[in-house]
C-alpha positions as CSV (number, residue, x, y, z in Angstrom):
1,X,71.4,43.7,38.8
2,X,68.7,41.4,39.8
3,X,65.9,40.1,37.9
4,X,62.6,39.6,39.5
5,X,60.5,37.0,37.5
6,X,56.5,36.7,38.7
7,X,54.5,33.8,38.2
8,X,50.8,34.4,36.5
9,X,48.6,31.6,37.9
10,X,46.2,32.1,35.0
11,X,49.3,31.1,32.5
12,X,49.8,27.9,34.0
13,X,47.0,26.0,30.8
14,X,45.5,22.9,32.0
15,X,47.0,19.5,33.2
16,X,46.2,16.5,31.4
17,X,43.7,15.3,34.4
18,X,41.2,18.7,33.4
19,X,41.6,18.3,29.6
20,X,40.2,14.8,29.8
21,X,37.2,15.6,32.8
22,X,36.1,18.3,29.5
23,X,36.5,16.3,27.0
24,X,34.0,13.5,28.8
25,X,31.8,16.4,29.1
26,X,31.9,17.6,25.9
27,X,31.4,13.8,24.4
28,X,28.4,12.9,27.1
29,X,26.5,16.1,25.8
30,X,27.5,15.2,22.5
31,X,25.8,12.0,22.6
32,X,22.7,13.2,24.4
33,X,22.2,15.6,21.5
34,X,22.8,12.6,18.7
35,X,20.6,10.4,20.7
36,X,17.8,13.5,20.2
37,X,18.5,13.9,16.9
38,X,18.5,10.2,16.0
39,X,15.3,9.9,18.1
40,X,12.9,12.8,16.3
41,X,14.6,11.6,13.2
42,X,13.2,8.5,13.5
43,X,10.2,9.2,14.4
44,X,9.6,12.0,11.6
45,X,10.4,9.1,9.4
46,X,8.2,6.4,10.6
47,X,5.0,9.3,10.6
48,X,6.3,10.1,6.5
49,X,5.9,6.4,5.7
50,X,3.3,5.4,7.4
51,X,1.5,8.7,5.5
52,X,2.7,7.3,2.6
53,X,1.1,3.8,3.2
54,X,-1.8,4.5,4.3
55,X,-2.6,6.8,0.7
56,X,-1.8,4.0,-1.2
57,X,-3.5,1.9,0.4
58,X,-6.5,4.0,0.0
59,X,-6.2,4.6,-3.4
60,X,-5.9,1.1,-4.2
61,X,-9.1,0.6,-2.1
62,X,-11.3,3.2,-3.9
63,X,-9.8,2.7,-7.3
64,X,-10.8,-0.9,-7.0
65,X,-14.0,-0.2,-4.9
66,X,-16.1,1.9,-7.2
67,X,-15.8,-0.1,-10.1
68,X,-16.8,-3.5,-8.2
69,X,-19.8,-1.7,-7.0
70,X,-20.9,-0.5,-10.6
71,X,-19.3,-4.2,-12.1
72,X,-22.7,-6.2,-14.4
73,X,-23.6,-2.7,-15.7
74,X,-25.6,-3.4,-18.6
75,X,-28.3,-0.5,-20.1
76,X,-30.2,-3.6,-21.3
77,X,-30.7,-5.2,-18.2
78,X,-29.1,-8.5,-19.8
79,X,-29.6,-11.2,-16.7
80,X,-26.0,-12.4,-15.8
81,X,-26.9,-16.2,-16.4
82,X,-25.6,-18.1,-19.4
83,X,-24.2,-17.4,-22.0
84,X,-23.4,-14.9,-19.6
85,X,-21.4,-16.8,-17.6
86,X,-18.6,-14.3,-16.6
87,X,-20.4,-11.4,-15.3
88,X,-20.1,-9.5,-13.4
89,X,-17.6,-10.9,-11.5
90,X,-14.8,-13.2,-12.7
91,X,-11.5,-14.3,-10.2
92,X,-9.7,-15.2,-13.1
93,X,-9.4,-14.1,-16.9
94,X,-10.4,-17.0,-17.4
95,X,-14.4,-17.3,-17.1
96,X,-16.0,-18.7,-14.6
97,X,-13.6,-19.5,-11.9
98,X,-12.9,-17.2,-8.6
99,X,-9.4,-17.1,-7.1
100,X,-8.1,-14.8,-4.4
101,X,-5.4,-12.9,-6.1
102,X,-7.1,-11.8,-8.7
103,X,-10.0,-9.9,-9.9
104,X,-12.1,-9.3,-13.0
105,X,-14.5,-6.6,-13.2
106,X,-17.3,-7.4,-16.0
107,X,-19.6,-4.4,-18.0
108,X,-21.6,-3.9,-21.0
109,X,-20.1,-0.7,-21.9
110,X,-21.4,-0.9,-25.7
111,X,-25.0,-1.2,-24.8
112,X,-25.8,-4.6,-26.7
113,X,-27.2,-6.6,-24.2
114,X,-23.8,-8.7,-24.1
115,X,-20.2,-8.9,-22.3
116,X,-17.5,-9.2,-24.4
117,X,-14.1,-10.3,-23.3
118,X,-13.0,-6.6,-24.4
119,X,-15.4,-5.2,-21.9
120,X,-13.4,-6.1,-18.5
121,X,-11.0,-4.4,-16.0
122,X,-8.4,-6.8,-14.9
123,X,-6.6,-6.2,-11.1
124,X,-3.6,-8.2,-10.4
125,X,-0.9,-7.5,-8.0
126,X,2.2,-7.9,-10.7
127,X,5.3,-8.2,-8.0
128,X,4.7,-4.8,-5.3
129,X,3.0,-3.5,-8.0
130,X,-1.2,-3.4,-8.4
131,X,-1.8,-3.1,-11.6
132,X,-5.4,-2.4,-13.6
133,X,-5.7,-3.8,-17.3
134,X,-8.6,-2.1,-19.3
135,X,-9.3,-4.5,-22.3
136,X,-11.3,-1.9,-24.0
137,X,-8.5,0.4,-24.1
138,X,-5.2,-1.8,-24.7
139,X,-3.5,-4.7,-23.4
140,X,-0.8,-2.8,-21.6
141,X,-1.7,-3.3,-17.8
142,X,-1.4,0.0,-16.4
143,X,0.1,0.6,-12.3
144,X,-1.9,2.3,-9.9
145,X,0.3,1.6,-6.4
146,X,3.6,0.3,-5.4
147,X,4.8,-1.7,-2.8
148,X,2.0,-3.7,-2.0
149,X,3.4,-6.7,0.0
150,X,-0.1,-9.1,-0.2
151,X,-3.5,-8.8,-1.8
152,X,-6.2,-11.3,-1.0
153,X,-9.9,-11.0,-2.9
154,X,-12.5,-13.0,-1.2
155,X,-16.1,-13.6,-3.0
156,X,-19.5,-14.0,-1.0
157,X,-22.7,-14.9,-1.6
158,X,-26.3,-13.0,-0.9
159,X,-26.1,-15.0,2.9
160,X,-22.1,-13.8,3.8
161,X,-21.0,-17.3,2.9
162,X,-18.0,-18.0,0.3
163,X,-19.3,-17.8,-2.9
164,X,-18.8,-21.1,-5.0
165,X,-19.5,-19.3,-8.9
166,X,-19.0,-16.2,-9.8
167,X,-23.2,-16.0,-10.7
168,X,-23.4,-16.3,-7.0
169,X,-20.7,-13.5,-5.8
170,X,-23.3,-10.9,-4.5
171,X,-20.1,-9.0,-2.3
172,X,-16.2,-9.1,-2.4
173,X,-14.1,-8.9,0.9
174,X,-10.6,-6.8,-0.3
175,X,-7.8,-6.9,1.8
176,X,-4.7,-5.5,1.4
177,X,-0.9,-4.9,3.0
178,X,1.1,-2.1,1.9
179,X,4.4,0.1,3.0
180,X,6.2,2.6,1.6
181,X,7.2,2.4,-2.4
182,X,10.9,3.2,-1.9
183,X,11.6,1.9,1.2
184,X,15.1,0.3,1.6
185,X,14.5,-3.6,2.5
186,X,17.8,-3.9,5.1
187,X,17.1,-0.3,7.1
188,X,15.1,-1.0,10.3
189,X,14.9,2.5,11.0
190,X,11.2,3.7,9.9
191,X,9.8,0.9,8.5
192,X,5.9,0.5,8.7
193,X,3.5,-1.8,7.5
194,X,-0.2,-1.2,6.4
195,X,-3.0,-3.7,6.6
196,X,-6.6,-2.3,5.2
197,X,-9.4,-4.3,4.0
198,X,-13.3,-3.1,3.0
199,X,-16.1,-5.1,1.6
200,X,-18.4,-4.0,-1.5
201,X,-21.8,-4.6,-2.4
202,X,-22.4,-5.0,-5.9
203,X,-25.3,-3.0,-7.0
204,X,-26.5,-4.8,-10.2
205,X,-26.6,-7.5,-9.0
């Protein structure tokens, strides 16, 4: 008896030469598709934190803004000459001198026709940090952003010019750089930098 064997062509798998042509395939779509997904990654990323500086950054701006344009308020109209020689605008907690990092914002906020050294608001940039100090309230500065990288204050007179005392300051020139609060310092990948800047009028004085 004879036993007749056939040959299936679709049996035969696949030779070494085929497995390795799909596997190319397979890894070239594989890395288009990572590319992608790396590439909208990245750029979701970088639109996040640039969001994120640019708010801080503005709240930093109008936090400090609208309480230089009210600083020398005084219900008694006290003239800011001396003894008054740290109004409205001081540099430094100490009176009388201007310096570009930063910023004292003077008041009468008892009403007695004098400013005491418990009626200021301090800005400082403490590390990334900007921080506001309320002397009326306690001596615990308080944070209002993170990761500021540089903060610059600069003081003009009533002709644009650089103001040389603080009785002269009639304007202040804020500039600021900021990025995100919590962004890792050695990961390229979305990393932004934001530089705003605005200048205030004082209106008393």
């Amino acid at each position: 008896m004879r036993i007749v064997r056939h040959a299936c062509a679709d049996q035969r798998g696949f030779t070494l030469a085929e497995l390795l042509v799909a596997i190319a395939v397979v890894g070239l779509i594989m890395t288009g598709l990572l590319t992608f997904m790396m590439t909208g990654n990245q750029t979701y990323l970088t639109g996040s934190n640039q969001i994120e500086a640019q708010q801080a950054a503005r709240v930093a701006l109008e936090r400090m803004a609208r309480e230089i344009r009210g600083a020398g308020y005084n219900p008694k109209g006290a003239v800011c000459e001396p003894p008054l020689t740290n109004c409205p605008i001081v540099g430094d907690p100490v009176p009388g001198t201007l310096t570009a990092t930063t910023l004292v914002v003077q008041n009468d906020t008892n009403a007695n026709g004098t400013f005491a050294a418990t009626e200021r608001i301090l800005y400082t940039l403490n590390g990334n940090n900007l921080q506001r100090r309320d002397y009326a309230v306690d001596a615990t500065p308080q944070t209002i952003v993170g990761g500021i990288q540089a903060l610059t204050f600069t003081y003009l007179d009533e002709n644009g010019n650089l103001a040389k005392k603080p009785k002269d300051v009639r304007s202040v020139q804020i500039s600021l750089t900021t990025q995100p609060e919590n962004q890792p310092a050695t990961w390229q990948t979305g990393r932004v930098s934001v530089t705003m800047s605005d200048q205030i009028r004082l209106r008393n004085r």
